[in-house]
N, C-alpha and C positions, 0 to 999 in steps of 0.2 A: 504494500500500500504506500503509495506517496504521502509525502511527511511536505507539511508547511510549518517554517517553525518560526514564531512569534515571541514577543517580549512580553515579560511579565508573569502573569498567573492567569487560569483561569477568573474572569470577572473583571478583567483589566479593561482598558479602551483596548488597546494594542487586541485584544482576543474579540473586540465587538466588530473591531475593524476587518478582521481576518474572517470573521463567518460572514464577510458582505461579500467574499470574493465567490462568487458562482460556479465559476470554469472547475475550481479546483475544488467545489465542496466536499467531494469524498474524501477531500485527505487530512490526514490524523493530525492535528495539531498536537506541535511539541513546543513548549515552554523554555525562554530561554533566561538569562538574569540580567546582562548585559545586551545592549544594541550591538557592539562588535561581536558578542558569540552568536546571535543570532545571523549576522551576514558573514563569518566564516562558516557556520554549517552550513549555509547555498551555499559558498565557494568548496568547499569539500563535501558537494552531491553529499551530504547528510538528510539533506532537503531540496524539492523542487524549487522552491519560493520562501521568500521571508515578507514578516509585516513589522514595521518602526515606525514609532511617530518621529517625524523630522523638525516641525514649527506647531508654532501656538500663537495663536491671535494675541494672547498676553503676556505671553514671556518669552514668545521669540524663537529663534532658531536653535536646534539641538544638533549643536556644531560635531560632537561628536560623532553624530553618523556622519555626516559627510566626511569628515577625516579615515571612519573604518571604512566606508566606502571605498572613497579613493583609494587606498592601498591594497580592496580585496580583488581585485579585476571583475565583481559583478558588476550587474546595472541594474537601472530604473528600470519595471518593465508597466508600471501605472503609478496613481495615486489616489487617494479617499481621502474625503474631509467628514471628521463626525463630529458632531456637537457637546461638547464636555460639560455636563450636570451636574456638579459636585455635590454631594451628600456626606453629612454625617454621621456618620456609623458607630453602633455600641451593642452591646449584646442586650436581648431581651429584659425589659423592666428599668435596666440602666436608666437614667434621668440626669440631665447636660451638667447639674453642678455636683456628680462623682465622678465626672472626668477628669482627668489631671495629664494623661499622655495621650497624644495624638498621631500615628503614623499614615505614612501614605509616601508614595514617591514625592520627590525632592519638587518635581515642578507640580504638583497636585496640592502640597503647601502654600508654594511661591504664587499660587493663580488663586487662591483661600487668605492673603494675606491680612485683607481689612476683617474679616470673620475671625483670625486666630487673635489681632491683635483686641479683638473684642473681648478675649475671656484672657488676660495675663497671665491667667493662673493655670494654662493649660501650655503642655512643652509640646512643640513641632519636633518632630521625629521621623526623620527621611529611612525610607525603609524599602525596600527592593521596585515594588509597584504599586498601584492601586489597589489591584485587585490581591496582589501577596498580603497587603498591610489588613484590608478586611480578612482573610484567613487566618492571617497571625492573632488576631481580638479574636477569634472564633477558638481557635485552638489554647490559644493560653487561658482563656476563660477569668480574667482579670477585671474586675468589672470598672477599674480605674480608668482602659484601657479604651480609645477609642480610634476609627481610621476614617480617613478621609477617602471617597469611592464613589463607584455610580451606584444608581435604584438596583440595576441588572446583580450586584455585587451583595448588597445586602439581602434578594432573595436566592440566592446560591446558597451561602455560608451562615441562612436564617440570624440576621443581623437588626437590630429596628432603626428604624431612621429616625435623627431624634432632627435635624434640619435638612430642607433642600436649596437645590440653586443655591450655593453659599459661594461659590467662586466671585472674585469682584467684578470681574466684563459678563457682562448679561449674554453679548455675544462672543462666548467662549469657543473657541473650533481649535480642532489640531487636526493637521495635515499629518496623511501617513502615506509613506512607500511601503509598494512590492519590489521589493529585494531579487534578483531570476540571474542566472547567470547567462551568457554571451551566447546566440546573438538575440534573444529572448523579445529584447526592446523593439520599436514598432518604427523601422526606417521612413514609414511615412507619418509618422504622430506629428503634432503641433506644438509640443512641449520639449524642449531639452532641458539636458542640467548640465551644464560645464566647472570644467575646474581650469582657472585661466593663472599667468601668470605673467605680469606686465616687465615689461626693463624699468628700472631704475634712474628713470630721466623725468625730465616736465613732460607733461605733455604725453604720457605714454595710454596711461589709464581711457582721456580723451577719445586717442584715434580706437579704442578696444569698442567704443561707447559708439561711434562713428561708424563700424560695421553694422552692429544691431540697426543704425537708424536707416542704413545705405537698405540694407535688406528688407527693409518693412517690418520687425523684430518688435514686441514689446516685452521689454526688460522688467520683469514681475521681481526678479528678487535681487541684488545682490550683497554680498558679505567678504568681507574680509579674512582672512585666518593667516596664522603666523607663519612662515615655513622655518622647520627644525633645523638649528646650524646655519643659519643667516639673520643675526639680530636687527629688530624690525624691518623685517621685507616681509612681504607677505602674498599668496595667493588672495583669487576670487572664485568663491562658489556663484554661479548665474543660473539663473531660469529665464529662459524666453519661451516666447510661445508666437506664433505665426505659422504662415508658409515657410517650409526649411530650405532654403536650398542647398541642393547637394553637396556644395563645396564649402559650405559656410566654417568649416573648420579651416580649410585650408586658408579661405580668407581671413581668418582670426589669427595664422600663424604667421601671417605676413607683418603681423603688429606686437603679438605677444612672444615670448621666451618659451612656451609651456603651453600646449591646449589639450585638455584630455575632454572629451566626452563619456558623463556618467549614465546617458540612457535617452532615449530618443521615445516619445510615448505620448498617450492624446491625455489631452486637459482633463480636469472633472470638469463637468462643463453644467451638469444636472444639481439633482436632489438640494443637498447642505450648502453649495458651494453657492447655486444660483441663490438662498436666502442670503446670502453674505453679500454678494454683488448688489442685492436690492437692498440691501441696508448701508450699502457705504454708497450707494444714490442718493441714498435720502438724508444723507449726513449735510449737518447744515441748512434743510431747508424747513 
């Protein structure tokens, strides 16, 4: 049986996101604890596929995969956007002021922070995932003990929900990758993701900026990250999305030092992502 292996625990986002994928629903999800062990098991066929969340509408990029990326020789082969609910989680009967520890992944805190800082007397406690930190309160049976998770999480691990919606953006989303190794990715998609790397001059960053516009390209994401063993220089992670043209690497290498492409693959274009698009219309009016 094919294996898709995903992060976290069962009840995580990371495992809401991976039962969206259709093509592959027969196969057996494996649990990973780390984003890089998750995209070395596709690079070592341990699995067809992997699922990671990459971004978050409030707390930004998880630079991380893209670093284990780049060095795994897999790629992009899509993306899903789901909408993150955060709930409060404690074991049955439990009541908010015998709480006192709080676990959940590190960014499931950081996107909960006006809520945490609401109760001082409660310690934030970064703990594997979502959905690991509701098992861990299920299993230690601590009644001090509570996690931060989705609805999906406290009825798995029979959990009560003592609050919902606690995250601070109302419009909370995290973007996640499927993870496929080579040539998996979709040569005709509308979405890349590059890893670029400019020279060292004025002026360099510019003409990199200059291709996207030459080609009709809209430049969704870009990010900096440091490369190792050259103090402050640094790579770019990009996402464009257009018509690609075939050469569009070659013509980025005429400007930059370094161009790898991490996956060639069509937009989310539907469901979660179109509510996003019609919310950031309406911003401002």
């Amino acid at each position: 049986m094919e294996k898709l292996a995903c992060f976290g625990g069962p009840g995580s986002y990371s495992h809401l996101a991976a039962l969206q994928q259709d093509d592959i629903s027969s196969a057996a999800i494996v649990f990973y604890d780390t984003f890089a062990a998750v995209i070395e098991a596709v690079a070592r066929k341990e699995a067809c596929a992997g699922m990671v969340p990459v971004e978050n509408s409030s707390t930004g990029s998880i630079t991380a995969v893209y670093d284990a990326l780049q060095e795994s020789g897999c790629r992009i082969g899509g993306e899903i956007y789901i909408p993150i609910h955060h709930c409060l989680l404690a074991l049955p009967g439990v009541e908010m002021d015998e709480l006192q520890s709080i676990y959940s992944h590190a960014q499931g805190l950081a996107q909960c922070g006006k809520f945490m800082r609401a109760h001082p007397r409660w310690q934030g406690i970064a703990y594997g995932s979502t959905g690991r930190s509701a098992a861990k309160v299920r299993r230690d049976g601590i009644r001090s003990q509570g996690a931060i998770g989705n609805r999906q999480a406290a009825i798995r691990y029979g959990l009560r929900i003592l609050a919902t919606d606690i995250q601070d953006n109302t419009t909370n989303y995290t973007r996640f990758l499927r993870i496929c190794r080579p040539p998996s990715d979709l040569r005709d998609g509308n979405k890349m993701t590059l890893v670029l790397t400019a020279p060292h001059v004025p002026g360099s960053l510019y003409h990199i900026l200059e291709v996207f516009y030459a080609a009709g390209l809209n430049l969704t994401h870009l990010e900096s990250r440091p490369i190792y063993g050259r103090p402050f220089e640094y790579r770019f992670y990009a996402d464009v999305v257009g018509r690609m043209p075939s050469d569009i690497v070659k013509r980025l290498e005429k400007t930059c030092e370094y161009v790898q492409s991490l996956g060639q693959y069509e937009e989310n274009t539907g469901g979660e992502i179109h509510a996003i698009r019609s919310h950031r219309g309406n911003v401002g009016t």
